[in-house]
LOKE-934151 format. One record per residue (C-alpha): residue in three letters; chain; residue number from 1; y, z, x. Coordinates in pm, whole numbers, plus 50000, padded with zeros to 5 digits. Each point is the difference from the previous one (the first is absolute). Layout:
N
('ala'; 'A'; NUM; (Y; Z; X))
...
END
This chain:
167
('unk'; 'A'; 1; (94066; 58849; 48677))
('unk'; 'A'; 2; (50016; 50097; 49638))
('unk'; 'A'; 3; (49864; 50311; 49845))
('unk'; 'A'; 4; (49706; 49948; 49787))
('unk'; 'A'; 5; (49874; 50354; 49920))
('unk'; 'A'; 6; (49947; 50100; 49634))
('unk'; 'A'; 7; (50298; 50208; 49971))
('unk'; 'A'; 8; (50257; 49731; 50102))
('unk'; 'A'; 9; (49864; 49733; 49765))
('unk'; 'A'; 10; (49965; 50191; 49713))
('unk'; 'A'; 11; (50354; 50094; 50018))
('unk'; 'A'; 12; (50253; 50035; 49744))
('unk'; 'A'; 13; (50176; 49706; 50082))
('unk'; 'A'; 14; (49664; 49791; 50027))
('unk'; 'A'; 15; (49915; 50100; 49673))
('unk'; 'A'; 16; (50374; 49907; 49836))
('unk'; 'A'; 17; (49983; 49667; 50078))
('unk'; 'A'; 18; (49703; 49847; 49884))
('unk'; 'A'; 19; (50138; 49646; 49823))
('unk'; 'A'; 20; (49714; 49815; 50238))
('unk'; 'A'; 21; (49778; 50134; 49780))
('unk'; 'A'; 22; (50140; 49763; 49773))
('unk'; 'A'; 23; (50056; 49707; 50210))
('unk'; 'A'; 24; (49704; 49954; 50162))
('unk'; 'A'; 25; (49795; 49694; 50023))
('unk'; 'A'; 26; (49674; 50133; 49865))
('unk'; 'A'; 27; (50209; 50191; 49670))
('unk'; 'A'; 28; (50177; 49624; 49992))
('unk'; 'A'; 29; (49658; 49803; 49996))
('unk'; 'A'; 30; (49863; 50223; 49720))
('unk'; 'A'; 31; (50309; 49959; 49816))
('unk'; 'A'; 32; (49968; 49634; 50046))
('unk'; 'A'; 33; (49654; 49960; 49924))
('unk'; 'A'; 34; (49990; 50186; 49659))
('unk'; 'A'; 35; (50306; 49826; 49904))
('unk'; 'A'; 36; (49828; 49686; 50033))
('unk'; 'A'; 37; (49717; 50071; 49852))
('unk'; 'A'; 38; (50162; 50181; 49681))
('unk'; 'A'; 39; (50181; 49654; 49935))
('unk'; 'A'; 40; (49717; 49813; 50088))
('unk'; 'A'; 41; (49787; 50202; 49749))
('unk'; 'A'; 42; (50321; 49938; 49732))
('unk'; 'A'; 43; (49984; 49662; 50066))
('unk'; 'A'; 44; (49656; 49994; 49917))
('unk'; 'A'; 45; (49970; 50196; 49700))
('unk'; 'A'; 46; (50284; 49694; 49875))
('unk'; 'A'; 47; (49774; 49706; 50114))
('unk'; 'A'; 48; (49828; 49812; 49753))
('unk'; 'A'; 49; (49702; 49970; 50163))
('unk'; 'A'; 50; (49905; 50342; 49971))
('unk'; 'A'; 51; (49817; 50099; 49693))
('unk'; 'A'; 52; (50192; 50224; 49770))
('unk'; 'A'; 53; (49764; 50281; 50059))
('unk'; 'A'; 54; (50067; 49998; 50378))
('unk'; 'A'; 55; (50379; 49927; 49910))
('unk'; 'A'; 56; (50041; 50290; 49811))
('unk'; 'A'; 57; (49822; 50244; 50270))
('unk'; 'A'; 58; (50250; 49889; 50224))
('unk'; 'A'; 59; (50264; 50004; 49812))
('unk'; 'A'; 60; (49977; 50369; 49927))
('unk'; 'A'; 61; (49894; 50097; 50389))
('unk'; 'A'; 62; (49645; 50022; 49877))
('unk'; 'A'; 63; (49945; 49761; 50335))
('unk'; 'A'; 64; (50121; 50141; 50311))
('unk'; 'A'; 65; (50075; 49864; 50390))
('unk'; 'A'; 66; (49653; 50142; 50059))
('unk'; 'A'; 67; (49809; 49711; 49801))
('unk'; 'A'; 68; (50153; 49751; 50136))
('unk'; 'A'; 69; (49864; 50101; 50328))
('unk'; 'A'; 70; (49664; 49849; 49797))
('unk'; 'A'; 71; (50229; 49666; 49947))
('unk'; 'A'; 72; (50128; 49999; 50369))
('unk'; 'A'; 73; (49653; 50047; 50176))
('unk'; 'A'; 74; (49685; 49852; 49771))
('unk'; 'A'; 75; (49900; 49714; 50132))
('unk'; 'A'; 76; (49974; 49659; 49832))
('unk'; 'A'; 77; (49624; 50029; 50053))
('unk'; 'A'; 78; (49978; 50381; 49958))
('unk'; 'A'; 79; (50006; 50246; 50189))
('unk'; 'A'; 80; (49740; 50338; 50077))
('unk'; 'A'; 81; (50169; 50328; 49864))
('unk'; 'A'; 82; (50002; 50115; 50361))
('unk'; 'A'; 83; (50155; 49717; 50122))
('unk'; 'A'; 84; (50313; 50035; 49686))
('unk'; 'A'; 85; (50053; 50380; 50064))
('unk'; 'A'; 86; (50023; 49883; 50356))
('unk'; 'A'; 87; (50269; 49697; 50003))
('unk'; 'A'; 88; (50155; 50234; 49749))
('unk'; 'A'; 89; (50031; 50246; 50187))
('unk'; 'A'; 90; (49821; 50251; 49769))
('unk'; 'A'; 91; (49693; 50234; 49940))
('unk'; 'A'; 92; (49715; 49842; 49900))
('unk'; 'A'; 93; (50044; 50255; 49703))
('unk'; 'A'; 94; (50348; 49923; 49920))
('unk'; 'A'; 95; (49924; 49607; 49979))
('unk'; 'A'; 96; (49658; 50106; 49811))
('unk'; 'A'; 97; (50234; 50097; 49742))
('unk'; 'A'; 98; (50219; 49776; 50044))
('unk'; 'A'; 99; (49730; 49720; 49951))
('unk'; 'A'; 100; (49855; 50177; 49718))
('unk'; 'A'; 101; (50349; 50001; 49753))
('unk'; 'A'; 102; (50024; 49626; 50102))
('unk'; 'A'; 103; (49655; 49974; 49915))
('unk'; 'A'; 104; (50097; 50119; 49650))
('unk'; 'A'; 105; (50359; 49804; 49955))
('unk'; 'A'; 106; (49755; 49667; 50075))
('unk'; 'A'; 107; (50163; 49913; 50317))
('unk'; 'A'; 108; (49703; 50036; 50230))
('unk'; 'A'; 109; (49630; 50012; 50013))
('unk'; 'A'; 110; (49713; 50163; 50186))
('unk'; 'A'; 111; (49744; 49749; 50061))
('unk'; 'A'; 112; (49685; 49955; 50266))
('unk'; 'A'; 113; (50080; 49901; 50353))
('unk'; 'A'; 114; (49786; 49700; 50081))
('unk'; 'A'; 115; (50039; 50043; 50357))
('unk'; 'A'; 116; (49840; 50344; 49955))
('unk'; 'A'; 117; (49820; 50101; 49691))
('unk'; 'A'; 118; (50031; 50384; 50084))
('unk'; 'A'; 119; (50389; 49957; 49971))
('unk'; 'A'; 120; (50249; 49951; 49690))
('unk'; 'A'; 121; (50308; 49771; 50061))
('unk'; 'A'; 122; (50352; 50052; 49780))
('unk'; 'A'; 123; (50119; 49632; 49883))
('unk'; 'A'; 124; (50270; 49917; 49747))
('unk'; 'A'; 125; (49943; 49927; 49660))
('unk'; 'A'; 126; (50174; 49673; 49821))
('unk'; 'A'; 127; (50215; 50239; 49898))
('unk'; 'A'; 128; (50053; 50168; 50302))
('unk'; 'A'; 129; (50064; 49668; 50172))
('unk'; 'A'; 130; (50263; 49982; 49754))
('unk'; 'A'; 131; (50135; 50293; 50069))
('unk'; 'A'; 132; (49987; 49865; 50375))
('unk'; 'A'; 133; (50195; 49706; 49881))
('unk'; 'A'; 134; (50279; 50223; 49841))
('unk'; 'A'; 135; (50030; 50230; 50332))
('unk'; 'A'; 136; (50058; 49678; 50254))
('unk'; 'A'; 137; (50238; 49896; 49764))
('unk'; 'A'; 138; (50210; 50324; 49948))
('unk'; 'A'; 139; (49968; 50037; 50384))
('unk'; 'A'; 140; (50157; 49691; 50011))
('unk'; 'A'; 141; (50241; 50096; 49821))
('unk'; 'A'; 142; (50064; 50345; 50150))
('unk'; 'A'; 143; (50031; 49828; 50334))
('unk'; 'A'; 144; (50250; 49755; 49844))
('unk'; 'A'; 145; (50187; 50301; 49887))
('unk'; 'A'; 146; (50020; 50130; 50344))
('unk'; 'A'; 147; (50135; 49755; 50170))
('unk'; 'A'; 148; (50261; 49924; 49768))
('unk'; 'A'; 149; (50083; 50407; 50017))
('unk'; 'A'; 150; (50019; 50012; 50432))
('unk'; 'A'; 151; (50041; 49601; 50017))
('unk'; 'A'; 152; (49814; 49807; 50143))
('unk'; 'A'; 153; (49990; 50026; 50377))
('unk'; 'A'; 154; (49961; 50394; 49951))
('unk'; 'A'; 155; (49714; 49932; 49791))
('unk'; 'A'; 156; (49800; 49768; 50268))
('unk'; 'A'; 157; (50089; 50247; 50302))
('unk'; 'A'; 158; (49872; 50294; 49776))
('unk'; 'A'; 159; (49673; 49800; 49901))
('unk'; 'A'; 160; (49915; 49899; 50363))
('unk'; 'A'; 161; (50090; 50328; 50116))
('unk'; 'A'; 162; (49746; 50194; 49738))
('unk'; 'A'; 163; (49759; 49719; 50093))
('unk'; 'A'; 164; (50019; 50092; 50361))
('unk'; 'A'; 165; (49969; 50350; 49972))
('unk'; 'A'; 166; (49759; 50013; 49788))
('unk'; 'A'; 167; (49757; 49779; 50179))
END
């Protein structure tokens, strides 16, 4: 039976080797992920679609992974802050914010909820369904890239395999 006390994994030659902290799935994913979505965003700042303004922003990193959690997660219809922050993944603070410098680039509005009149819903803008436009596209075309980097049948096992796991 192996020895688990402190002193035996916190050795000297446990602490020498540590290359899985490299090579581990979750480190992997991450890398993956803001890979992606740093091209993505490229490709997007490129697209004609976008207005200049929004271009530009992304162009110079002024538009980060983080909003396009807002582009991933509104719905069509709109969606309830709480409801964002939680597909998202986030505080209701951090997509507050979140909301509120989309709010200002014109990609999204704050608008009554008719199914209750208490509540404010997020929905896109025109422009901000533009902007939609411009992400499905450079997704597209980020996807594209991937498969022609791992080839194809690397590229479908990967996507059903992320699909599984993270349903």
């Amino acid at each position: 039976m192996p020895d688990n006390t402190d002193s035996n994994r916190l050795s000297p030659a446990f602490l020498q080797d540590d290359r899985w902290r490299e090579t581990h799935l979750g480190r992997l994913l991450g890398h993956a992920m803001r890979r992606f979505d740093e091209r993505v965003l490229h490709l997007m700042a490129g697209n004609e679609g976008v207005p200049l303004a929004l271009a530009n922003l992304a162009a110079r990193d002024q538009i980060s992974a983080a909003h396009v959690h807002i582009t991933r997660h509104l719905a069509l219809q709109g969606s309830r802050l709480t409801d964002l922050a939680h597909a998202a993944g986030m505080s209701k603070q951090a997509m507050g914010d979140l909301v509120d410098q989309c709010t200002a680039w014109g990609l999204v509005r704050r608008e009554a909820d008719p199914l209750d009149a208490r509540a404010r819903r997020v929905v896109f803008t025109p422009v901000g369904l533009a902007w939609l436009q411009a992400f499905k596209d450079a997704v597209a075309q980020a996807e594209a890239e991937f498969r022609e980097a791992v080839g194809k049948d690397v590229a479908t096992v990967v996507a059903l395999g992320l699909e599984a796991y993270a349903h």
